[in-house]
C-alpha positions as CSV (number, residue, x, y, z in Angstrom):
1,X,42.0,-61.7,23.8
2,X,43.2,-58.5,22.5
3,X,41.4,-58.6,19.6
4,X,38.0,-58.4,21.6
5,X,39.2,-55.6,23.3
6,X,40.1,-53.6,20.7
7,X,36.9,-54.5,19.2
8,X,34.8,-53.3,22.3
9,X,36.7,-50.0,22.4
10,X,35.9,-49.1,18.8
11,X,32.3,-49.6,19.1
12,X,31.0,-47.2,21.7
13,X,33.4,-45.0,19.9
14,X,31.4,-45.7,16.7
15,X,27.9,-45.1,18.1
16,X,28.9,-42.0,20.0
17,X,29.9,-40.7,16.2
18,X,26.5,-41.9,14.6
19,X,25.1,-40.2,17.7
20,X,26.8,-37.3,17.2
21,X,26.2,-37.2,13.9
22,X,22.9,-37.6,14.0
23,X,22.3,-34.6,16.5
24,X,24.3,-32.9,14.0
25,X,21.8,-33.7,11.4
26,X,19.4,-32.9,13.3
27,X,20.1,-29.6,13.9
28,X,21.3,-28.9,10.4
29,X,18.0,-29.8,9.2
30,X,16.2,-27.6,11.9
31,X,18.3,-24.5,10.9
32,X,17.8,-25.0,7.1
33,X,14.0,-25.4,8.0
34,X,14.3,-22.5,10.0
35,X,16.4,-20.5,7.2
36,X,13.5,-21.7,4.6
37,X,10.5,-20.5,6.7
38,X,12.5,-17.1,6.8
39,X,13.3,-16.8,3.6
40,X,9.8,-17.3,2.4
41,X,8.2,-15.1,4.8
42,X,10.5,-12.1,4.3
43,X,9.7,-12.5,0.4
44,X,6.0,-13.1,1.2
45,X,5.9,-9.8,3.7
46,X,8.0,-7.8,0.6
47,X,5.4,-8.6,-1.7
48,X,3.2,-7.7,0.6
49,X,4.2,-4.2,1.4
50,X,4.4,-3.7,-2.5
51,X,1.1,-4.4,-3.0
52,X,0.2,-1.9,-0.4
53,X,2.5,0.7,-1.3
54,X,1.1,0.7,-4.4
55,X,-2.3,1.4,-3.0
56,X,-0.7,3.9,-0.9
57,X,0.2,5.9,-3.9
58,X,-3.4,5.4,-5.5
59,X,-5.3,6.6,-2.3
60,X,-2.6,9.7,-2.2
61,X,-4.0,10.8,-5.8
62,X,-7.4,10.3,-5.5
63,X,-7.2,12.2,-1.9
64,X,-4.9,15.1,-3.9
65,X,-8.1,15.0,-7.1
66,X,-10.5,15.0,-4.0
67,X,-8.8,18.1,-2.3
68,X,-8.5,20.2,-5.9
69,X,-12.4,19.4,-6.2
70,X,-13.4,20.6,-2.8
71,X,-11.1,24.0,-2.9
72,X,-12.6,24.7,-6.4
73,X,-16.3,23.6,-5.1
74,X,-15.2,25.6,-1.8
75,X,-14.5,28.7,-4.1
76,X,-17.7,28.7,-5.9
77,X,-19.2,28.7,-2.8
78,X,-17.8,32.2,-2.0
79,X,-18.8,33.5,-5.4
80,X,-22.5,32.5,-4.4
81,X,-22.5,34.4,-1.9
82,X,-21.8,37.3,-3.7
83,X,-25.3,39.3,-4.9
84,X,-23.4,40.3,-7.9
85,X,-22.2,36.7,-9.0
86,X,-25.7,35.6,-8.4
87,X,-27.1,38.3,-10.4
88,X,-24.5,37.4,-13.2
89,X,-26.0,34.1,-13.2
90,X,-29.5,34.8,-13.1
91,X,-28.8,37.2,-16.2
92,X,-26.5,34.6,-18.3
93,X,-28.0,31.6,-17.8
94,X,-31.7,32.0,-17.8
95,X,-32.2,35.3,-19.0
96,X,-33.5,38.0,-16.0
97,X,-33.1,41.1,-15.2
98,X,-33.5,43.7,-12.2
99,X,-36.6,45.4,-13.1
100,X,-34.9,48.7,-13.8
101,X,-32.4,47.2,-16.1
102,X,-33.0,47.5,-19.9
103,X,-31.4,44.4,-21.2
104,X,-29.0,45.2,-24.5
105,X,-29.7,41.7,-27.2
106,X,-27.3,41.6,-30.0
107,X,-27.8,43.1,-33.5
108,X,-30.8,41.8,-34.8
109,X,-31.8,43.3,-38.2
């Protein structure tokens, strides 16, 4: 007879250990689950920004090339304004004069 007993106390013992165990398990392979999905996404969200700091840096010199163009387009502007720029033109480029002006051509001989 005590060999039945002894026998009935070591079984619930040993299925509240598999039970435990089990939720054990359980949880360890929710955590590493967890620890995997937040691995990869913090890697993925890295790449990520690296890809857009990158364009980042791309936009910021084609915006720096597009603000030199408009101050040097902005300061030609000025110049036309100026009668006397024009007039520098109009005599440079395509040749006329002021009708009082006498223009001076280069030796020809």
């Amino acid at each position: 007879m005590r060999n039945s007993s002894v026998d009935r106390h070591s079984s619930p013992t040993s299925k509240s250990n598999a039970g435990g165990r089990r939720r054990i398990m359980i949880w360890l392979l929710s955590l590493a689950a967890f620890g995997s999905w937040a691995i990869f996404t913090f890697f993925s969200q890295e790449m990520t920004m690296a890809d857009r700091s990158e364009q980042l840096t791309q936009k910021e010199k084609q915006k720096q090339a597009a603000t030199q163009t408009e101050q040097q387009l902005q300061t030609e502007v000025n110049r036309l304004k100026d009668p006397e720029y024009i007039g520098e033109i109009a005599r440079s480029k395509y040749g006329l004069y002021k009708p009082e002006e006498t223009p001076i051509i280069g030796d020809q001989k």
